[in-house]
N, C-alpha and C positions, 0 to 999 in steps of 0.2 A: 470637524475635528479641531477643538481648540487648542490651542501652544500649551503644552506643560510646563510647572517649574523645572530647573536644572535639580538632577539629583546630584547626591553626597557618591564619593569613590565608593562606598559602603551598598549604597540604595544599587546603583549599578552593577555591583558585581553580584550584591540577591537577585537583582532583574533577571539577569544574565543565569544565573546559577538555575531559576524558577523556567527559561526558557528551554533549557538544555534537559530539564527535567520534562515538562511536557512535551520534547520530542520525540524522550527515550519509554516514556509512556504511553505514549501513541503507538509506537513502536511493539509494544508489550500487547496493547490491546488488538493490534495488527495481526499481531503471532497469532494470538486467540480466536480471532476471524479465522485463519486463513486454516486454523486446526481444524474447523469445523467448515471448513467447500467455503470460506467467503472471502469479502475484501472490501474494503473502500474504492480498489482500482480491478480491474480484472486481472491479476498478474499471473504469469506464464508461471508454465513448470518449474524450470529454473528459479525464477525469483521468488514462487513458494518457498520451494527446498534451500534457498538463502536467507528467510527470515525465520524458518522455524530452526535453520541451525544458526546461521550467526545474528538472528533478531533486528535484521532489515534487509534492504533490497538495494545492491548497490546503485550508484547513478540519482538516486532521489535521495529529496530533502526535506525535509518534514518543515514545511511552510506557516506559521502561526496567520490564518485568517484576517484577524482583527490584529492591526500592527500593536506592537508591544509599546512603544511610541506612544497611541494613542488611548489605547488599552492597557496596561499594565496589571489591569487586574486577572486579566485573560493567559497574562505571562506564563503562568503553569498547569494553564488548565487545558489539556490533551483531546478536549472535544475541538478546541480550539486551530489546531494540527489536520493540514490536507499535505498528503504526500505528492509531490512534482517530481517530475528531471528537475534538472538545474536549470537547463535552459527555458522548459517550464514556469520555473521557480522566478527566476530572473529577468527573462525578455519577456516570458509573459504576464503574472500577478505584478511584477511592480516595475512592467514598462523597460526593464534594461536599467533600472537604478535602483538600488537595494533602501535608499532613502524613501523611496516612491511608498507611500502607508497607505494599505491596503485594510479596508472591510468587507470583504465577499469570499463567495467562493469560487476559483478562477477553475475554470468551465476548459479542460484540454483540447476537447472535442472543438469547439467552437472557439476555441483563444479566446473567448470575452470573459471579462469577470463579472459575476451575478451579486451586486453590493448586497449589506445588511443594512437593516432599514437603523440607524444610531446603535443601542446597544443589542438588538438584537446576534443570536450564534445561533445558525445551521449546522449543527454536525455533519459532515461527511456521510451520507448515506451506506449503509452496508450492502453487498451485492451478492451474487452466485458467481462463484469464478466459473468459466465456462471450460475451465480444463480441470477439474481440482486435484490435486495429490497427495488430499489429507482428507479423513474423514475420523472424527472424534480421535481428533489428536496423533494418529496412528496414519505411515505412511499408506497409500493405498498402491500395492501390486500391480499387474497387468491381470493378473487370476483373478485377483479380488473384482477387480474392472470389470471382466466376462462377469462373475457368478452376480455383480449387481447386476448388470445390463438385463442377464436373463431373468432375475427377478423381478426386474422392472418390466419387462416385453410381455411378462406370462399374468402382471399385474393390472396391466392396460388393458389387456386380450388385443394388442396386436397383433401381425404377423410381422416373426422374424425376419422374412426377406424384407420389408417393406424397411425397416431398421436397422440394417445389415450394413447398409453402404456407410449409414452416417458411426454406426458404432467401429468399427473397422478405420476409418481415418481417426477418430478418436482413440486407438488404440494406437496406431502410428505415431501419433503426433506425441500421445505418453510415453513410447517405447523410446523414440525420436530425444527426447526430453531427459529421459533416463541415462541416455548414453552419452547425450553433451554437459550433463551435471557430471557422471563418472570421470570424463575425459577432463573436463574443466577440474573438479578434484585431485586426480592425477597431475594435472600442472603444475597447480600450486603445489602440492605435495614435494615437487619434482624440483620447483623455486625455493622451497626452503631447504631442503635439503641440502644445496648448493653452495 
C-alpha cells in the first residue's frame, strides 16, 4: 500500500461524505437481504426487525474492507462495506487502531483477516438467516411459520414427528423474539415520552 498525496479540505470532506454514503447503502441493501430470509451476517430476530424498521442493526458498523487510506476509489462503493460490532470493527480488522489500513475481509468466527490480493474486492457473501422474520418483504407471523413448515414437511414426504421437535423450538425462539422486540419498543416508547 503506497503513501498517498495529502488531499485539499475539499478532497476530504468528498472522501468522507463518499464513505458515509456507502455505509448507508450497504445498509439499504442489507434491508433488502434480510426482506427476502437473508444476510451478510446471521442476524437474530431482533436485529431483523431493527433494520427493516430503523435501516440498521444497532452495536455495528459498517467497516469499508479496502481502507479508504489506501483505496479511495472504493470510498463509496457499498460492496466494499462488511458490517462488525465495534469491537469487531476495532480490536479486530484494524488491530485496536482505527489508523491500522486494512484489505480483507476480517473473518469474526476466527478473528483473522482474510487479505485481498492488491486491488482485488470480495463482497460479503449473502446467507440464509437461520431464524428469518421476513419473507418477500412482509413480516412472517407464527401462523404463517406453521402453514410453511407444513408445506415444506408434506413437500419432503417427511414425517411430521421426525420435524416436530426442531420446528417447535423454532417457533419458540420466534415467539421468544416477538416479545422482546414488543417489550423493547414499549421502552423506548416509554423513554420518549418522558
Amino acid at each position: 500500500m503506497d503513501e498517498k498525496p495529502q488531499l485539499s479540505v475539499e478532497e476530504k470532506k468528498k472522501l468522507n461524505s463518499e464513505r458515509q454514503k456507502a455505509v448507508r447503502d450497504a445498509w439499504g441493501k442489507e434491508k433488502a437481504r434480510v426482506a427476502q430470509g437473508e444476510g451478510t451476517r446471521d442476524w437474530s430476530p431482533e436485529q431483523q426487525k431493527e433494520i427493516m424498521e430503523n435501516g440498521h442493526a444497532d452495536g455495528y458498523d459498517g467497516h469499508h474492507m479496502k481502507c479508504v487510506s489506501s483505496y479511495p476509489e472504493q470510498a463509496g462503493n457499498p460492496d466494499n462495506i462488511q458490517f462488525l460490532t465495534h469491537d469487531e470493527h476495532i480490536q479486530g480488522a484494524h488491530q485496536g487502531n482505527t489508523h491500522t489500513r486494512t484489505n480483507g475481509y476480517y473473518n469474526p468466527d476466527s478473528g483473522q483477516m482474510e487479505n485481498f490480493n492488491g486491488d482485488e474486492l470480495k463482497p460479503t457473501d449473502s446467507q440464509s438467516l437461520s431464524e428469518p422474520c421476513y419473507e418477500n418483504g412482509e413480516y412472517i407471523t407464527k401462523t404463517q411459520s406453521v402453514s410453511a413448515f407444513k408445506a415444506s414437511v408434506k413437500s419432503t414426504g417427511q414425517e411430521p414427528s421426525s420435524t416436530a421437535h426442531d420446528f417447535n423450538a423454532s417457533i419458540k425462539n420466534h415467539a421468544a423474539a416477538e416479545e422482546r422486540a414488543s417489550a423493547s419498543e414499549q421502552t423506548r416508547s416509554a423513554a420518549v415520552s418522558r
